[in-house]
PDB file of N, CA, C and O in Angstrom:
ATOM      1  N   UNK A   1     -78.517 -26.189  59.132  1.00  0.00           N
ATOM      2  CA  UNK A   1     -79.339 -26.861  58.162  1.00  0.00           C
ATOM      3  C   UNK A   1     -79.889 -25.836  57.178  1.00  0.00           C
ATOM      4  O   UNK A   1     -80.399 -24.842  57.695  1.00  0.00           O
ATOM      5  N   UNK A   2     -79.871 -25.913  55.707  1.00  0.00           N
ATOM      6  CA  UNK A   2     -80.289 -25.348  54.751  1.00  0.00           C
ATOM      7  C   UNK A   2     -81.203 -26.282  54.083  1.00  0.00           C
ATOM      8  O   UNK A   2     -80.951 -27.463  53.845  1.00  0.00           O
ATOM      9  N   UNK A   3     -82.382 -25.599  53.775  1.00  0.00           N
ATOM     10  CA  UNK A   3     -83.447 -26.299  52.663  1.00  0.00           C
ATOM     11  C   UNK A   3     -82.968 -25.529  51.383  1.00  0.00           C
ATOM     12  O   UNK A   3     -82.757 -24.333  51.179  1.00  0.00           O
ATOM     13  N   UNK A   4     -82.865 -26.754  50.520  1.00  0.00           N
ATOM     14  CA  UNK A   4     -82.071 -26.544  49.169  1.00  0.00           C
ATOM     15  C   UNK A   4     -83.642 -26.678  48.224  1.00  0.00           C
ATOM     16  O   UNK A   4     -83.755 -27.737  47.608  1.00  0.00           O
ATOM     17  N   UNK A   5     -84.992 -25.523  48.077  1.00  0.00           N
ATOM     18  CA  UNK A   5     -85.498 -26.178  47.487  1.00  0.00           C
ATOM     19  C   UNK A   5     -86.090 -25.640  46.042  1.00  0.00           C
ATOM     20  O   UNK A   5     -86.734 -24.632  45.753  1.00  0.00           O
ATOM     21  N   UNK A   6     -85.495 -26.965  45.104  1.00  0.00           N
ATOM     22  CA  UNK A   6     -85.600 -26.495  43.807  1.00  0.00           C
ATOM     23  C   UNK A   6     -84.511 -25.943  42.968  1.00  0.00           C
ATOM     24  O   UNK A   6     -84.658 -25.639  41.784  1.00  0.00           O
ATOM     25  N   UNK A   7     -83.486 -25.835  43.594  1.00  0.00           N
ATOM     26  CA  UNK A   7     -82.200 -24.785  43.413  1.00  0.00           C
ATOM     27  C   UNK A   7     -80.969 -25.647  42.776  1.00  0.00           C
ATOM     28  O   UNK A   7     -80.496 -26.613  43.373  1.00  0.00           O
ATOM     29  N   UNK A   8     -80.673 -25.369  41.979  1.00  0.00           N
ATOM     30  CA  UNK A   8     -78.825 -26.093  41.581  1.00  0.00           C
ATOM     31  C   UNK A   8     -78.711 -26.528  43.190  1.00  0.00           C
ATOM     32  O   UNK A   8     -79.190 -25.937  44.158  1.00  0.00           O
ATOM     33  N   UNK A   9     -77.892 -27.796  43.159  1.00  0.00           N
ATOM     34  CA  UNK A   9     -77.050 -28.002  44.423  1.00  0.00           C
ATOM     35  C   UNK A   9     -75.653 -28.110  43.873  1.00  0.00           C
ATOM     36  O   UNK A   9     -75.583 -27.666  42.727  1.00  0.00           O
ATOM     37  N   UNK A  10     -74.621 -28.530  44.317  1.00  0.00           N
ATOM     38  CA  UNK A  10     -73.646 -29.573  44.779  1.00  0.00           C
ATOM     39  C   UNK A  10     -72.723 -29.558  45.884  1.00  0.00           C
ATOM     40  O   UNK A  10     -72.660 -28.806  46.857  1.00  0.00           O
ATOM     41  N   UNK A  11     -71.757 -30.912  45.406  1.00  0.00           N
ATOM     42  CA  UNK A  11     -71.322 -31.507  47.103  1.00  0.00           C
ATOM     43  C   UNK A  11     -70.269 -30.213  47.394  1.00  0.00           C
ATOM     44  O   UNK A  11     -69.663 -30.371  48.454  1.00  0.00           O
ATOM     45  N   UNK A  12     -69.929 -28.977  46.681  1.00  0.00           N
ATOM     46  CA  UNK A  12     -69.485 -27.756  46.891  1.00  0.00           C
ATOM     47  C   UNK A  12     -70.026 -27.014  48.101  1.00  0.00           C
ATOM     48  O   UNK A  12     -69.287 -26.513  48.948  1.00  0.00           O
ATOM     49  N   UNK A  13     -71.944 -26.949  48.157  1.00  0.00           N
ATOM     50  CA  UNK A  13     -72.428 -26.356  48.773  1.00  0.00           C
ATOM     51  C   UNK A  13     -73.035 -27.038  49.862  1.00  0.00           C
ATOM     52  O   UNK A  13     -73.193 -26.615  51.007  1.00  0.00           O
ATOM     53  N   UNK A  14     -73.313 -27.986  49.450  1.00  0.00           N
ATOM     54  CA  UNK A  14     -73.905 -28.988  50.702  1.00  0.00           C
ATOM     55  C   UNK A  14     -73.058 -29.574  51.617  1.00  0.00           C
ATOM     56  O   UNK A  14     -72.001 -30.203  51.576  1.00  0.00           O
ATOM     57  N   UNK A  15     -74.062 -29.067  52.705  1.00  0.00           N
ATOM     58  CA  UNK A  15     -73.477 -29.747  54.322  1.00  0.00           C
ATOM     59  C   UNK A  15     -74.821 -31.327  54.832  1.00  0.00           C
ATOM     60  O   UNK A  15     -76.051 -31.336  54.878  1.00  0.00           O
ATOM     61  N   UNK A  16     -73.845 -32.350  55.098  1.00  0.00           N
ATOM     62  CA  UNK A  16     -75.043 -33.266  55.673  1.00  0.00           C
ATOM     63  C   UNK A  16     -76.175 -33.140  56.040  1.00  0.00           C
ATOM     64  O   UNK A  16     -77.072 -33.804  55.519  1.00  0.00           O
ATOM     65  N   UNK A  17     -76.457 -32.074  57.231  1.00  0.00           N
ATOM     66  CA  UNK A  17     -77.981 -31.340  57.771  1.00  0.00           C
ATOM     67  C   UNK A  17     -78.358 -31.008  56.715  1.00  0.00           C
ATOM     68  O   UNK A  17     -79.476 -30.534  56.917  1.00  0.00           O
ATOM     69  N   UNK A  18     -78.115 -30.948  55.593  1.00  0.00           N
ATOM     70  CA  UNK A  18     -78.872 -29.993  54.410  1.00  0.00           C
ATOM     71  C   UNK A  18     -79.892 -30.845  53.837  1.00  0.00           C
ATOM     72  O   UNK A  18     -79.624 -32.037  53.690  1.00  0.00           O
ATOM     73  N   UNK A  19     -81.119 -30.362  53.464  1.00  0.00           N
ATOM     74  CA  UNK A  19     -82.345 -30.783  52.712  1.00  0.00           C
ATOM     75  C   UNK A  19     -82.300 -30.572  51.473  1.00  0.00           C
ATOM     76  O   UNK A  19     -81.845 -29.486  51.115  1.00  0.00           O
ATOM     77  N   UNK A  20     -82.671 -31.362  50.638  1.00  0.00           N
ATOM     78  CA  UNK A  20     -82.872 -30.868  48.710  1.00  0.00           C
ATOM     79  C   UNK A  20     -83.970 -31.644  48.221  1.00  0.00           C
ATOM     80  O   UNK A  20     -84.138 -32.856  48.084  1.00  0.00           O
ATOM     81  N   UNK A  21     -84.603 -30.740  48.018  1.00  0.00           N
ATOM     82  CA  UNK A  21     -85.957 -30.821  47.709  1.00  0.00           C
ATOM     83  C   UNK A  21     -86.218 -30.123  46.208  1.00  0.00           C
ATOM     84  O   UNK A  21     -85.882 -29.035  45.740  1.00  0.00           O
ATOM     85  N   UNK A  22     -87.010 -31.307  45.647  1.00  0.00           N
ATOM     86  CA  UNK A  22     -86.613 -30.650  44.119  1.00  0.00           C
ATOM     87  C   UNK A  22     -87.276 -31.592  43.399  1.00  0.00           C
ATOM     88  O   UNK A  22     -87.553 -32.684  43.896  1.00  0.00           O
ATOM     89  N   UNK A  23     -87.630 -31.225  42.024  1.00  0.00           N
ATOM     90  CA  UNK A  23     -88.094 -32.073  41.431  1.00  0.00           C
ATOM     91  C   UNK A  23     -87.025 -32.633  39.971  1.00  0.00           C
ATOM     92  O   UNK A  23     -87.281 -33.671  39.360  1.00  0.00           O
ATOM     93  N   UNK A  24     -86.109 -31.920  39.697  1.00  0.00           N
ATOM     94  CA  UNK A  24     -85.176 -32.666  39.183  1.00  0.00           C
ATOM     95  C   UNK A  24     -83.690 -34.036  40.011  1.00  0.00           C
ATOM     96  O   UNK A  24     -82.817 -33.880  40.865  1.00  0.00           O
ATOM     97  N   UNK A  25     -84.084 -35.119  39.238  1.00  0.00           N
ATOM     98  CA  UNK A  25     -83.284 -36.194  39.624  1.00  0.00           C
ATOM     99  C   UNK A  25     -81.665 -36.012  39.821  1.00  0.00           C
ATOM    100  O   UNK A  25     -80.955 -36.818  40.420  1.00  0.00           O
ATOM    101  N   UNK A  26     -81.137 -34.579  39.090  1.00  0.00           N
ATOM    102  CA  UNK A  26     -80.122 -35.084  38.702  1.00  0.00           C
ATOM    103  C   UNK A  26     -79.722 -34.245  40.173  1.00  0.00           C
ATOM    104  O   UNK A  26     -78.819 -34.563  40.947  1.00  0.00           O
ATOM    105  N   UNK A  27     -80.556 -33.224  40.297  1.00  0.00           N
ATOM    106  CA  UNK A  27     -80.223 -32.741  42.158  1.00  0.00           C
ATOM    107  C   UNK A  27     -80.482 -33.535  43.483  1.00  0.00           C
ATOM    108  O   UNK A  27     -80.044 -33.152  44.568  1.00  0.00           O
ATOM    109  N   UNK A  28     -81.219 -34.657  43.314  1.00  0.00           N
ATOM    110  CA  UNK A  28     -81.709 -35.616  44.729  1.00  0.00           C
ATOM    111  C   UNK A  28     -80.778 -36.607  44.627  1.00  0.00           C
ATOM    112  O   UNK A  28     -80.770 -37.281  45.657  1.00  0.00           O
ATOM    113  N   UNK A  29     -79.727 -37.097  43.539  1.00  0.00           N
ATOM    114  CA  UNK A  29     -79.102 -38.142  43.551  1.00  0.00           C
ATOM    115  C   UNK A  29     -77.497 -37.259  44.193  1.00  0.00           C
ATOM    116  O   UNK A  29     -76.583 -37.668  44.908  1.00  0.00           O
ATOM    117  N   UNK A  30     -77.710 -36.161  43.641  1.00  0.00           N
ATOM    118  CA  UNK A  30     -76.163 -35.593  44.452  1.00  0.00           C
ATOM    119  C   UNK A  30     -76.471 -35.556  46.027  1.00  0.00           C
ATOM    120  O   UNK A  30     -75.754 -35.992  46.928  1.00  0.00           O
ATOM    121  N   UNK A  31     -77.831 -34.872  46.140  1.00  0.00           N
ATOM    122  CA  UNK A  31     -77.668 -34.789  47.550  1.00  0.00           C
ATOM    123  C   UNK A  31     -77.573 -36.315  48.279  1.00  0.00           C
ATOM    124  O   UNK A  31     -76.750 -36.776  49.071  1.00  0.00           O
ATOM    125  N   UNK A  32     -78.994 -36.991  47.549  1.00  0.00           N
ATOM    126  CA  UNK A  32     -78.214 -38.581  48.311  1.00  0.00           C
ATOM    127  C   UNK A  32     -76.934 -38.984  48.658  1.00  0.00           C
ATOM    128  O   UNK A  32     -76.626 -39.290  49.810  1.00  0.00           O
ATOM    129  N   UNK A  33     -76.050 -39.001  47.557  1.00  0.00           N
ATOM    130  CA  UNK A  33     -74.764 -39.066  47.659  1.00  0.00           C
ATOM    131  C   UNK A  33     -73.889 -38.630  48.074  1.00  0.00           C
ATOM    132  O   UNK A  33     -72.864 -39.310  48.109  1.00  0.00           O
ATOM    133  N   UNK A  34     -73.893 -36.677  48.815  1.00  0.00           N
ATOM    134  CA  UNK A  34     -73.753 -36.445  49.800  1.00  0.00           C
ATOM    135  C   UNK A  34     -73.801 -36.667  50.779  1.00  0.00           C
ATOM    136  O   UNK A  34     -72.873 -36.416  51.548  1.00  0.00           O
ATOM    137  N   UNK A  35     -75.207 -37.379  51.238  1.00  0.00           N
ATOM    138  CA  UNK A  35     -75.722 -37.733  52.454  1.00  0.00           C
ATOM    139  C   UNK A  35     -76.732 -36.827  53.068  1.00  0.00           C
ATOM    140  O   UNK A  35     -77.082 -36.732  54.245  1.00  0.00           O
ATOM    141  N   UNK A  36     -77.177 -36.091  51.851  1.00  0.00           N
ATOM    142  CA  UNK A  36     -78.390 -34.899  52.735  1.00  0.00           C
ATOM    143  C   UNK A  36     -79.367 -35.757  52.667  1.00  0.00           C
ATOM    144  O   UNK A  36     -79.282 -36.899  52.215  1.00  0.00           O
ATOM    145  N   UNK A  37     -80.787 -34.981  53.332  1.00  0.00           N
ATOM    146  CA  UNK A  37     -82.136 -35.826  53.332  1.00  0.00           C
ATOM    147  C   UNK A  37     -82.720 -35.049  51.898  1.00  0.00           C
ATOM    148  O   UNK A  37     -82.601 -33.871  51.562  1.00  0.00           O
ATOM    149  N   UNK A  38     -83.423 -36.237  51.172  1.00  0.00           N
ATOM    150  CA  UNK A  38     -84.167 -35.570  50.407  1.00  0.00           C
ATOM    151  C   UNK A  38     -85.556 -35.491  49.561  1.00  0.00           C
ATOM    152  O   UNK A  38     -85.806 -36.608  49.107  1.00  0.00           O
ATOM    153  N   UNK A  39     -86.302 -34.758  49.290  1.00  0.00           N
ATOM    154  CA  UNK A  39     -87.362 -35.113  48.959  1.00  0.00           C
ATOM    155  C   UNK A  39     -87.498 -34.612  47.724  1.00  0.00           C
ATOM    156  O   UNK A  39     -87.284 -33.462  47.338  1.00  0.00           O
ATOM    157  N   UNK A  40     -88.168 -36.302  46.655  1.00  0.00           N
ATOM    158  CA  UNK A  40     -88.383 -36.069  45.190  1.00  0.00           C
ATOM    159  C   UNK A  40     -89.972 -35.352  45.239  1.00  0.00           C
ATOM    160  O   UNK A  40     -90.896 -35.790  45.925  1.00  0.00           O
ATOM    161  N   UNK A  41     -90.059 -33.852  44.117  1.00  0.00           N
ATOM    162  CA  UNK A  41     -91.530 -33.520  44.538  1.00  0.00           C
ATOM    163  C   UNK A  41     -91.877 -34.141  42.992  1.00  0.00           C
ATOM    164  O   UNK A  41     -91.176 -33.810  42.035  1.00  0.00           O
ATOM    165  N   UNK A  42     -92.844 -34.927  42.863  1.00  0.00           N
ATOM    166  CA  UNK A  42     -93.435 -35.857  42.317  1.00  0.00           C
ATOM    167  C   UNK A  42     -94.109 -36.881  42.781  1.00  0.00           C
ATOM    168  O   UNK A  42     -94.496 -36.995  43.944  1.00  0.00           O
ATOM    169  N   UNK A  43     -94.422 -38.353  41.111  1.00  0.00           N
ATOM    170  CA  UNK A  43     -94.724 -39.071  41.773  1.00  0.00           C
ATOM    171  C   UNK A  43     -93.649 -40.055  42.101  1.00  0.00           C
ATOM    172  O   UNK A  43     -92.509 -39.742  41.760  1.00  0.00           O
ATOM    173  N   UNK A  44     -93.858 -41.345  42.788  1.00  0.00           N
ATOM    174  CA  UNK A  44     -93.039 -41.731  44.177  1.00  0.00           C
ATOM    175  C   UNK A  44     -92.312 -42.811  42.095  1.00  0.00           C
ATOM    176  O   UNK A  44     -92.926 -43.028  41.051  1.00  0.00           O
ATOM    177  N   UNK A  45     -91.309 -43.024  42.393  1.00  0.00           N
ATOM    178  CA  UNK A  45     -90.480 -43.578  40.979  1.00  0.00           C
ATOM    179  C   UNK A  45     -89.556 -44.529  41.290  1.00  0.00           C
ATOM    180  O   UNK A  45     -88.898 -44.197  42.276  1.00  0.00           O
ATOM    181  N   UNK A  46     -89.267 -45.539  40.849  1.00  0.00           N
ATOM    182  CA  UNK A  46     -87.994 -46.734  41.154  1.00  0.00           C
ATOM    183  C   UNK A  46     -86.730 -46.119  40.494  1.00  0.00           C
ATOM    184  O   UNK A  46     -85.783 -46.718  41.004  1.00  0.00           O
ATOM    185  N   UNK A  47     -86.386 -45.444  39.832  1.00  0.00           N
ATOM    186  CA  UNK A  47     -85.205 -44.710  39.293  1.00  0.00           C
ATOM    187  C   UNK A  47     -84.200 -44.517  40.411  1.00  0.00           C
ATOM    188  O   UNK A  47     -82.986 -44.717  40.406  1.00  0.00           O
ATOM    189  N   UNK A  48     -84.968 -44.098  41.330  1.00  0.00           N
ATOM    190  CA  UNK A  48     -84.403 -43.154  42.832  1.00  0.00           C
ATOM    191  C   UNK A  48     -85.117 -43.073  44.025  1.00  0.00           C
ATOM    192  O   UNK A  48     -86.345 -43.143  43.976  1.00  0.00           O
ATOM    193  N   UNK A  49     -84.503 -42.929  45.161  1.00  0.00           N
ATOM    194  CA  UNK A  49     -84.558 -43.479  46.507  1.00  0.00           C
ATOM    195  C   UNK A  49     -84.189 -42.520  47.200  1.00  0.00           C
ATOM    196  O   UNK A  49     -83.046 -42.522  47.657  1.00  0.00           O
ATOM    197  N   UNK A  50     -85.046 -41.492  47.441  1.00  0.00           N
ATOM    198  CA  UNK A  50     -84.543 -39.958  48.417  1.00  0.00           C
ATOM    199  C   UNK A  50     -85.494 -40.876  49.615  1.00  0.00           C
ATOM    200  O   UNK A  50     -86.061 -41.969  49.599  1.00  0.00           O
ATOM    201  N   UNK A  51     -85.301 -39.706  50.693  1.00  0.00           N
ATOM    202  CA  UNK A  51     -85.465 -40.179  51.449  1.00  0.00           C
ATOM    203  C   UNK A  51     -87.139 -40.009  52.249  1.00  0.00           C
ATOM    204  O   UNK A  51     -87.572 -40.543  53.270  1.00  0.00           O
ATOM    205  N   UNK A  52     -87.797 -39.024  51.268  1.00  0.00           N
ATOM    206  CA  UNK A  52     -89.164 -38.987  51.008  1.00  0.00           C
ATOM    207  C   UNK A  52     -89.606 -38.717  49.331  1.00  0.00           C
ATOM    208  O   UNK A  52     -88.767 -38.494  48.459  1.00  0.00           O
ATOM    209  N   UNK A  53     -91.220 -38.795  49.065  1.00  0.00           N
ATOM    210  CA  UNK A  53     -91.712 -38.590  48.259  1.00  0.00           C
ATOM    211  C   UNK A  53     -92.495 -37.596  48.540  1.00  0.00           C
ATOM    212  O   UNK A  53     -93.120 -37.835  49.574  1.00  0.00           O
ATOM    213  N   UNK A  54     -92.760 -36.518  48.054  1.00  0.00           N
ATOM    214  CA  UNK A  54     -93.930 -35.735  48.253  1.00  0.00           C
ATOM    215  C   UNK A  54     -94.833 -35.004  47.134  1.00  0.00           C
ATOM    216  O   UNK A  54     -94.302 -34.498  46.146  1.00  0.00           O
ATOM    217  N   UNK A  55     -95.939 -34.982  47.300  1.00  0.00           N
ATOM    218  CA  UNK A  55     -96.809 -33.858  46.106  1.00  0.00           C
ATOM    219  C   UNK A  55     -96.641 -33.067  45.543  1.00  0.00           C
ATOM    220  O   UNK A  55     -96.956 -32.899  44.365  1.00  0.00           O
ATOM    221  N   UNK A  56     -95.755 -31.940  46.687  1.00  0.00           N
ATOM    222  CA  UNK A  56     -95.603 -30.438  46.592  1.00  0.00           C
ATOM    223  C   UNK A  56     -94.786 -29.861  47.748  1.00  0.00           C
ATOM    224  O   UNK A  56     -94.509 -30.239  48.886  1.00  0.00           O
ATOM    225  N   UNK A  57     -94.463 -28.592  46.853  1.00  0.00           N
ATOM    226  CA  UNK A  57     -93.206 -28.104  47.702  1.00  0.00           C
ATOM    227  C   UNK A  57     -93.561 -27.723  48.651  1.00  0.00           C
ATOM    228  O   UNK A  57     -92.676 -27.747  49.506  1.00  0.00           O
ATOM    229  N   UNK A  58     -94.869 -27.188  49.118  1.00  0.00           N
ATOM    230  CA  UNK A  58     -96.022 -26.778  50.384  1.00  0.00           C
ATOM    231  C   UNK A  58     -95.247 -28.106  51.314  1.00  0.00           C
ATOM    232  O   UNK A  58     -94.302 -28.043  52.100  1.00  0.00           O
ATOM    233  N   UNK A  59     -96.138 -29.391  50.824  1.00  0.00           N
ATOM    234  CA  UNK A  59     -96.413 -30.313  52.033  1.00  0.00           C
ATOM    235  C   UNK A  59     -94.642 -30.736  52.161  1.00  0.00           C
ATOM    236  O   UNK A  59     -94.220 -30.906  53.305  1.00  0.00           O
ATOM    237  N   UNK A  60     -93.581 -30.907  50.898  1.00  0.00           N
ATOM    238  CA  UNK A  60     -92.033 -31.241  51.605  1.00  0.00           C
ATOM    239  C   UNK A  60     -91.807 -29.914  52.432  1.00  0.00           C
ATOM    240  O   UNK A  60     -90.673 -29.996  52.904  1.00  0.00           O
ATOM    241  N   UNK A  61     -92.241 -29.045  52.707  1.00  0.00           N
ATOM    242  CA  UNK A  61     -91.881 -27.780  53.763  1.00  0.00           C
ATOM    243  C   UNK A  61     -92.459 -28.086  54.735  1.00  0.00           C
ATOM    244  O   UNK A  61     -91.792 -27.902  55.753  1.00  0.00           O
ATOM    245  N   UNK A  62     -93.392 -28.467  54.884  1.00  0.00           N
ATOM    246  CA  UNK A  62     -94.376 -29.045  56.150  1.00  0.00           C
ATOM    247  C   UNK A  62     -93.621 -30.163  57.096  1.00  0.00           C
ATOM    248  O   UNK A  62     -93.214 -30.066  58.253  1.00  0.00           O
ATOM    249  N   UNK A  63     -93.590 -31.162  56.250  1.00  0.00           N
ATOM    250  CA  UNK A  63     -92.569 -32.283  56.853  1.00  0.00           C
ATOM    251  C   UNK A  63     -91.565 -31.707  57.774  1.00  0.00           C
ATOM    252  O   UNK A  63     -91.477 -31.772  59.000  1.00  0.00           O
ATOM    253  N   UNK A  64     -90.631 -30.971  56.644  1.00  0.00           N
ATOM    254  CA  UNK A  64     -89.078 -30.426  57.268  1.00  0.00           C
ATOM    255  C   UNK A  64     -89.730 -29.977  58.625  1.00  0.00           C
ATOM    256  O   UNK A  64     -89.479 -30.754  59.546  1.00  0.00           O
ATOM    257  N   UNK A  65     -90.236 -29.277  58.839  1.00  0.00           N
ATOM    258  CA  UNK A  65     -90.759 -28.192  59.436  1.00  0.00           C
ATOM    259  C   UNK A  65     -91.081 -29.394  61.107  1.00  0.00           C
ATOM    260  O   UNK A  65     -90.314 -29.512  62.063  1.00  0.00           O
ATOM    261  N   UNK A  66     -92.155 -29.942  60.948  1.00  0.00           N
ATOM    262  CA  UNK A  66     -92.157 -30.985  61.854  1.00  0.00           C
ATOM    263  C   UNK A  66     -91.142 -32.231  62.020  1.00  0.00           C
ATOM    264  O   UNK A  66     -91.117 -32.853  63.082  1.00  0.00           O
ATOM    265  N   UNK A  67     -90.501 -32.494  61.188  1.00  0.00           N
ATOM    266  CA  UNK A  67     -89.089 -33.401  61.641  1.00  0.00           C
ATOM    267  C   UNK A  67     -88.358 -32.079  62.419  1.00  0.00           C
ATOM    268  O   UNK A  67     -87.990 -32.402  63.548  1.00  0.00           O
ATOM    269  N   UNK A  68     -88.159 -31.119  62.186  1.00  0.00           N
ATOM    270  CA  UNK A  68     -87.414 -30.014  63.154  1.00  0.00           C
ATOM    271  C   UNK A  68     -87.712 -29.663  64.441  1.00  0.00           C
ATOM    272  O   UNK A  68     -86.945 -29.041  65.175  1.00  0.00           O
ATOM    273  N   UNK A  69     -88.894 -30.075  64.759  1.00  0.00           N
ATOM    274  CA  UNK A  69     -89.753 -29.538  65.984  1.00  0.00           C
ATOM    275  C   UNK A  69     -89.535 -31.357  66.693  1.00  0.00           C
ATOM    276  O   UNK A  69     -89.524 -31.489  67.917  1.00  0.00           O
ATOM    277  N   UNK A  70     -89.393 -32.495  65.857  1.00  0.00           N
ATOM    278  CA  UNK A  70     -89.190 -33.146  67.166  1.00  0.00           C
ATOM    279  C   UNK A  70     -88.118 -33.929  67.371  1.00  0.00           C
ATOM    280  O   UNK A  70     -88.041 -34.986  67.997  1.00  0.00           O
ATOM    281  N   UNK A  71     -86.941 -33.062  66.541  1.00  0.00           N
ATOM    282  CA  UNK A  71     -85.306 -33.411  66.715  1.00  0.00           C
ATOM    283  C   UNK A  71     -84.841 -32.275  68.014  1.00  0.00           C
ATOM    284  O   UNK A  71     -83.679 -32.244  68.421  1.00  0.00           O
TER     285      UNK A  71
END
């Protein structure tokens, strides 16, 4: 598992386990479409459907961090 966060992605580099976390759309819709998990850092938007919303790149690291501890 790689946290992708903030960074260029694509389906080149991404593996399923992979996280993308980011605040541009045009990176959370590839990873969706990959099939990674992902979190838009903003506010929560009907445009797009990751698989969280969060404030900040702090608290989407936090999350990851505890979804890891009880997988």
């Amino acid at each position: 598992m790689t946290v992708y966060c903030n960074k260029d992605v694509s389906q080149d580099t991404l593996q399923i386990a992979d996280w993308v976390v980011s605040e541009s759309l045009e990176a959370i819709v590839i990873g969706i479409e990959f099939g990674c998990n992902t979190i838009f850092l903003g506010k929560e938007t009907s445009v797009i459907q990751p698989t969280l919303f969060a404030p900040s790149k702090e608290e989407a690291l936090r999350f990851i961090q505890a979804n890891e501890r009880v997988h």
